[in-house]
N, C-alpha and C positions, 0 to 999 in steps of 0.2 A: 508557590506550593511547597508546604514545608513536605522534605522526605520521609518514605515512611519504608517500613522493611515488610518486603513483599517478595514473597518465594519465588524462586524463580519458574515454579510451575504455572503459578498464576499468567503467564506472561502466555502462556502455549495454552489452546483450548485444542483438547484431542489428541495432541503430535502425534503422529504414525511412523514413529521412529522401530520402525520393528528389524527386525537381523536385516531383512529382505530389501531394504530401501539404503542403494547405493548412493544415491544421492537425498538431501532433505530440501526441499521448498518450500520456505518461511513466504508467507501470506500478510498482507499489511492493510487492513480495512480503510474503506472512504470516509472521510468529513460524517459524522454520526450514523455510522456502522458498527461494525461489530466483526468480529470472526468467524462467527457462525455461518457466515455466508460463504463461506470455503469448505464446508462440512460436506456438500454435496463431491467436492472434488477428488474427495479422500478415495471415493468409490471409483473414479472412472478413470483417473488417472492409472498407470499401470504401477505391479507393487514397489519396484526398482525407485519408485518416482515417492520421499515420503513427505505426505503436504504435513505443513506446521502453520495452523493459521494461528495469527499474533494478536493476542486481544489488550487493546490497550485500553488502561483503567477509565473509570468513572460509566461504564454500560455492561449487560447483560449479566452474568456471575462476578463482575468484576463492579456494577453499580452504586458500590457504597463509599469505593476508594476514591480519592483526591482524583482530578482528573488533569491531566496538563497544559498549562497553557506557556510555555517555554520549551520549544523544539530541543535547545540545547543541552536541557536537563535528560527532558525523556528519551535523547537517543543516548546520552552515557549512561542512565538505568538499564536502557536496553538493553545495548549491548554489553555489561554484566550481566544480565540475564540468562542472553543467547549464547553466551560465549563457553560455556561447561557441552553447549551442542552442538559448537562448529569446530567439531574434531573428525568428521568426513565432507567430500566435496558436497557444497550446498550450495545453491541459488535464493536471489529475492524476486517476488511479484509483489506489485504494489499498483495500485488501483486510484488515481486522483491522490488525498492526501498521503494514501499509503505509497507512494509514487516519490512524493517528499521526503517522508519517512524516510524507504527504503535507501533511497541513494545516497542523506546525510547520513546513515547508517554505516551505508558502505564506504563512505570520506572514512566518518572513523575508526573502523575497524582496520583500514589501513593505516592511517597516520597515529593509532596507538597500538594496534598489535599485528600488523604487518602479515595480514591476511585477509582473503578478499572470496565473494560468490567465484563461483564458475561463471556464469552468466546473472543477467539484470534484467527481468520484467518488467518496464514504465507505460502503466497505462490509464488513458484519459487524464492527462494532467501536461498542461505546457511545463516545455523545458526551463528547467528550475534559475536561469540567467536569464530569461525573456523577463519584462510587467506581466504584472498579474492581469489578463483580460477583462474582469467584471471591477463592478467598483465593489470595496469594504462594507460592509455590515455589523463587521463584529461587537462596534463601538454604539450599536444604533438602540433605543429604546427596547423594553420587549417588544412592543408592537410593532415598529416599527422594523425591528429582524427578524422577525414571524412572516412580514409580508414580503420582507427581500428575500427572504429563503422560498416564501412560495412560487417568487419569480424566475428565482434563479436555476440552474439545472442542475445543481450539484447535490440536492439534496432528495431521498428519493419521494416519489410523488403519494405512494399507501401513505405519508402520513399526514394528507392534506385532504384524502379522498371520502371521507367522513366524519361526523360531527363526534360520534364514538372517540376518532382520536385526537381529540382535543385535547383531553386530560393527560393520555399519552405524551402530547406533544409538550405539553406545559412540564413534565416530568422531566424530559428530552432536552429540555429548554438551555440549561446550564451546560451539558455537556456539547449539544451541538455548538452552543456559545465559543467553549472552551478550543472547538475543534478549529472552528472559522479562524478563531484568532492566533491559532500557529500557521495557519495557512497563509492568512494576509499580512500577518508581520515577518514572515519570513525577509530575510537578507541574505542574497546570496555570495557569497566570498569565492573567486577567484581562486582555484587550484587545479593540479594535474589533471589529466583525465585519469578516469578509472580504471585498468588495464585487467577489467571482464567484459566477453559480448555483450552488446546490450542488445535488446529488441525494445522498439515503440510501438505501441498500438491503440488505434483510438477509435471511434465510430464516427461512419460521415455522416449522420444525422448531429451530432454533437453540437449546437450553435457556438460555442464559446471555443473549444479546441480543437482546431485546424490541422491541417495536413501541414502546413508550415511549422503548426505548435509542436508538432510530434517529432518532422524530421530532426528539429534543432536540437533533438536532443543528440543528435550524432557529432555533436561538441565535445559531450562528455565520457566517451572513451576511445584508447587507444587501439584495443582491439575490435574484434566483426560487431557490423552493426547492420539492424535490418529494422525496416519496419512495415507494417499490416493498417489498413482502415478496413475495417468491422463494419457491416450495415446493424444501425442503432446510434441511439443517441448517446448522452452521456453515460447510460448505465447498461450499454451494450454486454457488460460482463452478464448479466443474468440475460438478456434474450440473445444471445451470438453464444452464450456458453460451450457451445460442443466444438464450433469451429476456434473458439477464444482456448478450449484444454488440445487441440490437437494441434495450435501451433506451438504450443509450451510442451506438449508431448514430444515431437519431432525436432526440435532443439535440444531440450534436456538427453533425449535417446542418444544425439551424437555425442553427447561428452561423455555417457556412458559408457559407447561401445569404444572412445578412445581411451576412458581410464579402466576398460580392461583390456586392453593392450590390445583390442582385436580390428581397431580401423589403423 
């Protein structure tokens, strides 16, 4: 994908970067998502808390633009991006791909500017050193990754649930393409852990990611690590939503009340 120059506002849909939000949490959508899925969180979350959901190119106001099929490009665009807004304590959630995202995100933001989240949200996504659980797609005909998408569980089910979005999905087609294939060609490299909390959380309806898949991820930091199973399946984030924002509430709360000096 040749580079293109793209503001760096483009990258945030909504940020609630307002005086009031002592810390920020940058949001990172699943395998043909979108950021808008974080729009509800803006509200519930409390104002201390300010969500920044990350919309990465080729869907919704961002549909026209190249979309990525090379992790290692789009997390150094990125984090250019991010980087003018992580000039107070912030956090990442990341949801399956965005799970990926987040964390090579966070590799680089320390091993090129030597600064890191306060804490790590990984959720629904095995830990990024295990195999990938399902088999590749990405490579497979259209029709042919039409039907392994409708098998699979990582992709969400509205866009199989009528013949309406067919044409939808044939639109969709390229991007979700592009999404599978940073997922499955991922390589993972060997390095430090991360020295932010992380939390894992997954749903034990999930068929593909396991309570094993989740814990593993307490490989990859040095600091507190916890993790949560959700009742729901892969896409527990919209049906567990409220218990899914008040564990990310009462995490974030404590680093609050300790960066104002009052724990």
């Amino acid at each position: 994908m040749q580079k293109t120059h793209v503001s760096p506002s483009r990258w945030l849909l909504s940020p609630k970067m307002t005086a009031e939000a002592e810390m920020l949490l940058f949001s990172f959508h699943y395998a043909g998502g979108h950021a808008g899925i974080y729009r509800e969180w803006q509200k519930k979350l409390p104002v201390q808390i300010g969500v920044c959901p990350v919309q990465l190119p080729g869907r919704s106001n961002r549909f026209m633009e190249p979309y990525y099929t090379d992790l290692s490009v789009m997390i150094r665009e990125l984090a250019e991006a991010l980087l003018p807004h992580l000039n107070r304590p912030f956090a990442f959630f990341g949801h399956s791909m965005g799970a990926l995202v987040s964390f090579e995100l966070a590799r680089y933001l320390r091993n090129e500017y030597g600064i890191k989240p306060r804490h790590m949200f990984v959720s629904g996504r095995h830990a990024p050193h295990l195999p990938d659980p399902g088999e590749a797609i990405h490579h497979l005909p259209d029709a042919e990754f039409l039907k392994g998408l409708r098998t699979l569980n990582g992709t969400p089910k509205e866009l199989f649930e009528n013949e309406e979005n067919e044409e939808i999905l044939q639109m969709l087609l390229p991007m979700l393409r592009a999404d599978f294939t940073i997922c499955e060609q991922y390589q993972y490299q060997e390095e430090e852990p991360l020295g932010c909390g992380l939390t894992a959380i997954g749903g034990w309806q999930d068929p593909d990611i396991t309570v094993a898949h989740m814990e593993a991820w307490r490989k990859h930091t040095s600091a507190s690590f916890q993790m949560h199973m959700l009742q729901g399946d892969h896409f527990f984030l919209h049906s567990e939503q409220e218990q899914l924002l008040a564990i990310i509430e009462s995490t974030l709360q404590s680093y609050l009340v300790g960066y104002r000096g009052i724990g």
